[in-house]
C-alpha positions in Angstrom: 91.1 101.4 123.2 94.1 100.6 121.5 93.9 100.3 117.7 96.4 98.1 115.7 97.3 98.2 111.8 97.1 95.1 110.3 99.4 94.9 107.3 97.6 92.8 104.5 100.2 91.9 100.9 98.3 95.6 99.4 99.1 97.8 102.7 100.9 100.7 101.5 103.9 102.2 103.9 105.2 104.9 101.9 104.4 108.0 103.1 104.8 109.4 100.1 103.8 108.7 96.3 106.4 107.1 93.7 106.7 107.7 90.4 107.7 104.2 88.3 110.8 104.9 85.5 112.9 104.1 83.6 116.1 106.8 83.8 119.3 106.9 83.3 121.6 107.7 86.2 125.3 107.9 87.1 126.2 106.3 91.4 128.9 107.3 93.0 130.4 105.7 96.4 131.8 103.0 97.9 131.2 99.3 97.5 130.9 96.6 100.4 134.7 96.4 100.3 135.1 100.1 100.6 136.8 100.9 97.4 135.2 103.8 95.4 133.1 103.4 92.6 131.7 105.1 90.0 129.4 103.4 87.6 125.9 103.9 85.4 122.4 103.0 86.9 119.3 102.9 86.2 116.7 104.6 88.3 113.0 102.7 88.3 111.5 104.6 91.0 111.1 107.7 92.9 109.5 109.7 95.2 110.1 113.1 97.6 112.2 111.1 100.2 113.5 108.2 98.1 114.5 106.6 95.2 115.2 103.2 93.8 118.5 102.0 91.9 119.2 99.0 90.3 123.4 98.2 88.9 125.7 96.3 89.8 128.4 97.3 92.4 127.7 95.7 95.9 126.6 98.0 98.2 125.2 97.7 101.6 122.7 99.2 103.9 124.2 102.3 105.5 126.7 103.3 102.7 126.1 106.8 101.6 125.6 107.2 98.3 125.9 110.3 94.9 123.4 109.8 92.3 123.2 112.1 89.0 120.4 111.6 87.2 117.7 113.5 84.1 114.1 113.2 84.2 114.0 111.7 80.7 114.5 108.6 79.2 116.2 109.4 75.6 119.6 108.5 76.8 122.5 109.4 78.3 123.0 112.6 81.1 123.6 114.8 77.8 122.2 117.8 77.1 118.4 117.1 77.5 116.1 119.8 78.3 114.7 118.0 81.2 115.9 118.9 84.9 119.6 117.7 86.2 119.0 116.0 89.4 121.7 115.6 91.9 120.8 113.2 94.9 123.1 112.3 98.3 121.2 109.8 100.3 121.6 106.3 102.3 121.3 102.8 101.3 117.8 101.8 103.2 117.7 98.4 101.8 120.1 95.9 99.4 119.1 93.1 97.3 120.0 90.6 94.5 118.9 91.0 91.1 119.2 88.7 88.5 122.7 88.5 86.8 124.7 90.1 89.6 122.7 93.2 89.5 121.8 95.1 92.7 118.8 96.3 93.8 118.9 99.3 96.1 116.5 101.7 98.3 117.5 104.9 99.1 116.7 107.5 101.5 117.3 110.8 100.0 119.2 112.9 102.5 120.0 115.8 100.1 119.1 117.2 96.6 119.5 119.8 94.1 118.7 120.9 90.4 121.6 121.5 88.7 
């Protein structure tokens, strides 16, 4: 017998948990008309394989993506006490916000403390 997953509006997919924030983060890439960019971000969710960006370059599923960010949300990158994050991952998914602000998935692909 073959069994079949019915996804219901509260079906979770993530395979792993996310933390909602609020952090501050630097991106660094290309935008959708392949010029580089580098620009601040703010980073609302996060997990062990992903994160979630929103800012507002353009950038599309598939673009490769750096993202600097501190576990902490008193301000800038500075000299916080909390960990340095660096992030390399891909675009998974792309989407308005309001006021020409991007939302963006990413698949982490690589990460370090710094």
């Amino acid at each position: 017998m073959i069994s079949t997953l019915i996804e219901t509006p509260n079906t979770e997919r993530r395979t792993k948990p996310r933390i909602d924030c609020c952090y501050p983060a630097i991106v660094q890439g290309l935008d959708a008309r392949g010029r580089k960019f580098r620009t601040s971000a703010t980073l609302t969710n996060l997990s062990a394989n992903g994160l979630q960006l929103v800012f507002v370059s353009d950038v599309q599923p598939d673009d490769n993506l750096f993202v600097l960010f501190r576990c902490s949300k008193t301000g800038p990158l500075g000299k916080e006490k909390a960990p340095l994050i660096a992030v390399e991952g891909e675009v998974i998914r792309s989407e308005r916000a309001a006021a020409g602000m991007h939302r963006l998935a990413v698949r982490i692909t690589h990460n370090r403390f710094l």
